[in-house]
N, C-alpha and C positions, 0 to 999 in steps of 0.2 A: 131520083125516084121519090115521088110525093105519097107517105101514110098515109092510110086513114088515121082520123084522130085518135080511138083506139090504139091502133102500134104506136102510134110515135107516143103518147101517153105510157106503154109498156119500156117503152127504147130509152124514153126521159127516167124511168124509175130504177127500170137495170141499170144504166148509169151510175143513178144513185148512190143505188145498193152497192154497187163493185165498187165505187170510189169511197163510201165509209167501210165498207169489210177488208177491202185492199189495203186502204190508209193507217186500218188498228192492225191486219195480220201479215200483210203481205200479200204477193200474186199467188200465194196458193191455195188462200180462203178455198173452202169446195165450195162449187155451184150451186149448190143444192142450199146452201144458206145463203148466197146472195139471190136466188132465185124466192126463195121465201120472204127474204125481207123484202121485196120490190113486187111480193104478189101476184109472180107468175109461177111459171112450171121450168123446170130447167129445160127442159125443148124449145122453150121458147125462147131462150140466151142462145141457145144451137140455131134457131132460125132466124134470127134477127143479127145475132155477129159472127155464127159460126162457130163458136166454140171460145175458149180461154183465151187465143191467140186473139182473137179478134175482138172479144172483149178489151183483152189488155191493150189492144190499139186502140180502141176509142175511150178510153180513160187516162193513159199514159201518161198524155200531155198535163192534164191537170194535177196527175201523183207526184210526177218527178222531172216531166224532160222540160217543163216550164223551169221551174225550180233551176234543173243543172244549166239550161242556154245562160240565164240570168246570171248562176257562179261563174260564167264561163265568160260572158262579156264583161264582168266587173273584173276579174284579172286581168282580161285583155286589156285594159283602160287604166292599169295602176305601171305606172313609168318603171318605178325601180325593180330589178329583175328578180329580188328576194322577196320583196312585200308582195309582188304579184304572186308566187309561188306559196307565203305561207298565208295570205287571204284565199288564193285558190284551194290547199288543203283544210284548210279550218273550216272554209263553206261545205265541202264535200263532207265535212266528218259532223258537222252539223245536221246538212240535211239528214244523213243516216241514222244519226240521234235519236231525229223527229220522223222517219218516213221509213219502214223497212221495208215500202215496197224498192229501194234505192241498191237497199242491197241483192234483191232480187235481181235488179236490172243489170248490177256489179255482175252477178255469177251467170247471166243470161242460161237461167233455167227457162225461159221459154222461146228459143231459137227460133222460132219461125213469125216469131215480132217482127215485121216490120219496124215498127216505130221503136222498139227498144234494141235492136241492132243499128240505127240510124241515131239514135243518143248514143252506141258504145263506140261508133263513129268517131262522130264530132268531141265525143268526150277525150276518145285516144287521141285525136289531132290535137286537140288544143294542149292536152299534156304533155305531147312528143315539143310542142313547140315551148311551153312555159320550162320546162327543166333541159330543152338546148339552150334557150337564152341564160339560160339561171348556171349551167356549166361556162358556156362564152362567160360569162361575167364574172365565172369563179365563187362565187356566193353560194354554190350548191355542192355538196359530196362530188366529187367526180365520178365515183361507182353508183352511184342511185340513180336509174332504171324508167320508165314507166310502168316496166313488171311488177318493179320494189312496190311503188306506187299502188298499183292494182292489188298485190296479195296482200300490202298491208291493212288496204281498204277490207276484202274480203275478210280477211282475220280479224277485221273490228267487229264486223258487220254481225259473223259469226256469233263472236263475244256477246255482244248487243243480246243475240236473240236466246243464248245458252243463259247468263246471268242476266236479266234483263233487269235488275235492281240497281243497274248504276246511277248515283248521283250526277244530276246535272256537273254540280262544281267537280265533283274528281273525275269527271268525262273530259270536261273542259281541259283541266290539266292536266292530264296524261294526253291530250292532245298537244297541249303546248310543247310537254314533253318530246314527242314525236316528230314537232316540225324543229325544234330547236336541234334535233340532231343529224336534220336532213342539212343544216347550213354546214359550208366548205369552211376548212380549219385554214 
């Protein structure tokens, strides 16, 4: 379907607006401030995406599921079955660092995403497959899960947003922390 210059001018600024409001607070910015910064009316995010859900689909890709495909094909491509697994955790607990719409995507508070139920997808696959390989190899806990995985995400994610004063460096390393006790003794 072809805008008038007009919408697609309003549809380019929603964007906008939802990709820096989403990227400082997360996917639960209210509407009503990204509709402000992008100069429209909140009806007019309802008539152009439908609502939050559809918002959050046409910006997704550029918050986080670029982002996570990218973590996800670079462990796929690292041989040993540990460095793949602690490059794959280390990129995940980065992007969340820097992105809290990431952790939004984690808790899928908004279930009728398309596009963020097709990242919790591809994200579950790739992790069901990177910590089978990493138990076959012995190199991983044998009790750690993709559950472990997912709530410990969650529980940072949380942390992240409750004290949100952490230092880069000691994020860092309580993350090392965290992968170095995921290795099999």
């Amino acid at each position: 379907m072809h805008l008038r210059a007009d919408a697609a001018r309003n549809v380019t600024q929603i964007r906008s607006a939802a990709i820096a409001a989403f990227r400082g607070r997360g996917l639960s910015t209210p509407l009503e401030e990204i509709a402000a910064a992008a100069g429209v009316s909140k009806a007019t995010i309802y008539n152009r995406f439908g609502g939050r859900e559809g918002l959050i689909d046409a910006v997704i890709g550029e918050l986080v599921a670029a982002e996570m495909h990218a973590i996800m094909d670079r462990a796929q491509r690292v041989d040993d079955p540990w460095e793949a697994i602690a490059a794959y955790v280390s990129d995940r607990r980065d992007l969340q660092y820097r992105e809290p719409a990431f952790t939004d995507a984690l808790l899928m508070l908004y279930p009728n995403s398309a596009q963020l139920v097709a990242l919790a997808d591809a994200a579950t696959d790739m992790t069901e497959r990177l910590l089978r390989r990493g138990h076959e190899a012995g190199v991983l806990r044998p009790d750690f899960t993709v559950g472990d995985l997912y709530y410990a995400d969650v529980a940072n994610g949380l942390a992240l947003r409750a004290v949100p004063t952490h230092s880069r460096v000691d994020y860092d390393r309580r993350t090392r922390f965290f992968i170095d006790s995921l290795r099999g003794r």
